[in-house]
C-alpha positions as CSV (number, residue, x, y, z in Angstrom):
1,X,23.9,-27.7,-11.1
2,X,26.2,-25.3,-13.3
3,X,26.7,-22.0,-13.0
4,X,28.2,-19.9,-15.8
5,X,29.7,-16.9,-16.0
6,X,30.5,-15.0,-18.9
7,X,32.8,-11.5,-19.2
8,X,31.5,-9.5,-22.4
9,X,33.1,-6.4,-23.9
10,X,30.4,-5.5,-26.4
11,X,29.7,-8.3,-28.8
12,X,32.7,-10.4,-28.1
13,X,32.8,-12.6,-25.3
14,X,36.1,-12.8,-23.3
15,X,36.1,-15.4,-21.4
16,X,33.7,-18.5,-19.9
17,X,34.0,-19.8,-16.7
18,X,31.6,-22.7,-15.3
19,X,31.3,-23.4,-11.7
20,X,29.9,-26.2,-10.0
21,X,27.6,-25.8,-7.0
22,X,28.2,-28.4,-4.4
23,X,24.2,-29.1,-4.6
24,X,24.0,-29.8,-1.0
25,X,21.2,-27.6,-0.4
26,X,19.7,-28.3,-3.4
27,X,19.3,-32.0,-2.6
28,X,18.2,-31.6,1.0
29,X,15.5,-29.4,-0.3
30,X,14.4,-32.0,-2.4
31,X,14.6,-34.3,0.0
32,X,12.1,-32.4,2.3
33,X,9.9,-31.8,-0.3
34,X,9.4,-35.5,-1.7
35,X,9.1,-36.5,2.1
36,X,6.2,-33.9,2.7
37,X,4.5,-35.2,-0.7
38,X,4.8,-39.0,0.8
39,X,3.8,-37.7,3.8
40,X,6.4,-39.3,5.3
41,X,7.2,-36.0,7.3
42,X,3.5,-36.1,8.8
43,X,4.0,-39.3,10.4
44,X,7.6,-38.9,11.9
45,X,7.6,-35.1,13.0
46,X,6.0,-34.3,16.7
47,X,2.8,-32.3,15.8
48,X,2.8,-28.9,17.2
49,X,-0.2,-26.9,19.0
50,X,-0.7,-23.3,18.8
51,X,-3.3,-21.1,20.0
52,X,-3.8,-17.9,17.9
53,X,-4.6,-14.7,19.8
54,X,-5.2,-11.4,17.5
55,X,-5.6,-14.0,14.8
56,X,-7.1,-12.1,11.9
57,X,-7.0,-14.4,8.9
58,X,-4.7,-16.4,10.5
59,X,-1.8,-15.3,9.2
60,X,0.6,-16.5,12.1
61,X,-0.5,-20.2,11.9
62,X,0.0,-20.0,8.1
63,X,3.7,-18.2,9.0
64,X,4.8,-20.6,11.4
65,X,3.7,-23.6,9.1
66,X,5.8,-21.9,6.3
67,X,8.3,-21.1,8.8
68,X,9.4,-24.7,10.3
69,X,8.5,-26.7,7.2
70,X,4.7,-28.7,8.1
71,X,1.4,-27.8,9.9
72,X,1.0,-26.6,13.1
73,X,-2.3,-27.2,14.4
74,X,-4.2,-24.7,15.8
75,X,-6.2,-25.6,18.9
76,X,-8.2,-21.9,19.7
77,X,-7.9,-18.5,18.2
78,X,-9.6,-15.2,19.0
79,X,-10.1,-12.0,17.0
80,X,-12.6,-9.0,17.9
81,X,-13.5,-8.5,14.5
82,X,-16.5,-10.7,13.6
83,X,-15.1,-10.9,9.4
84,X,-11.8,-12.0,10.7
85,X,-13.5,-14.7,12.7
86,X,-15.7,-15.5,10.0
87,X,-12.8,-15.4,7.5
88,X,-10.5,-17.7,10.1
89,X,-12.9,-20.2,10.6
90,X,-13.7,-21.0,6.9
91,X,-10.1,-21.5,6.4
92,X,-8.9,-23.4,10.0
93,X,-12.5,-24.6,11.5
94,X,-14.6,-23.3,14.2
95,X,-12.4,-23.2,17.2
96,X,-12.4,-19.3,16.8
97,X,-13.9,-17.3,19.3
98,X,-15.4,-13.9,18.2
99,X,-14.5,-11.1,21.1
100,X,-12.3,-9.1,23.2
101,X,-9.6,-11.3,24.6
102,X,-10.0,-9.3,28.3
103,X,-13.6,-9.9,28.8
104,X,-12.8,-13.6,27.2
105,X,-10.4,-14.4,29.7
106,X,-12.4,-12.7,32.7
């Protein structure tokens, strides 16, 4: 990948300088991606449980997924609010359990 870099003064151009990125990152990226589209990533990576407490939509199961690069999978969740459940259990299944977490656990 080039980089260019270009000094203007008004309409002329003084000077033009190309650099080359060392593409490192690039390429790793790339790497990762194609393995996730193989699924090559799915079958060597340890899969990861969670359980989601205060899970609204599920945002933090979406973060960490996005965070650490595949799916964690989310083994119970709990929300008070019964259109948070309903929303979290179209998107993750129905391991989510409408209620307060105090009166859950007691």
């Amino acid at each position: 990948m080039r980089r260019a870099k270009v000094k203007r003064e008004g309409n002329r151009q003084l000077s033009y300088q190309i650099k080359k990125d060392s593409g490192w990152l690039i390429r790793e990226e790339q790497k990762i991606y194609d393995a996730r589209g193989e699924g090559v990533l799915a079958r060597k990576r340890k899969r990861f449980r969670l359980i989601d407490v205060f899970a609204g939509a599920g945002g933090m199961t979406l973060g960490f997924s996005k965070m650490f690069g595949h799916a964690f999978d989310s083994v119970w969740a709990n929300d008070f609010n019964a259109d948070c459940v309903s929303t979290y259990r179209r998107n993750f299944g129905d391991h989510c359990v409408s209620g307060d977490i105090v009166d859950i656990l007691n």
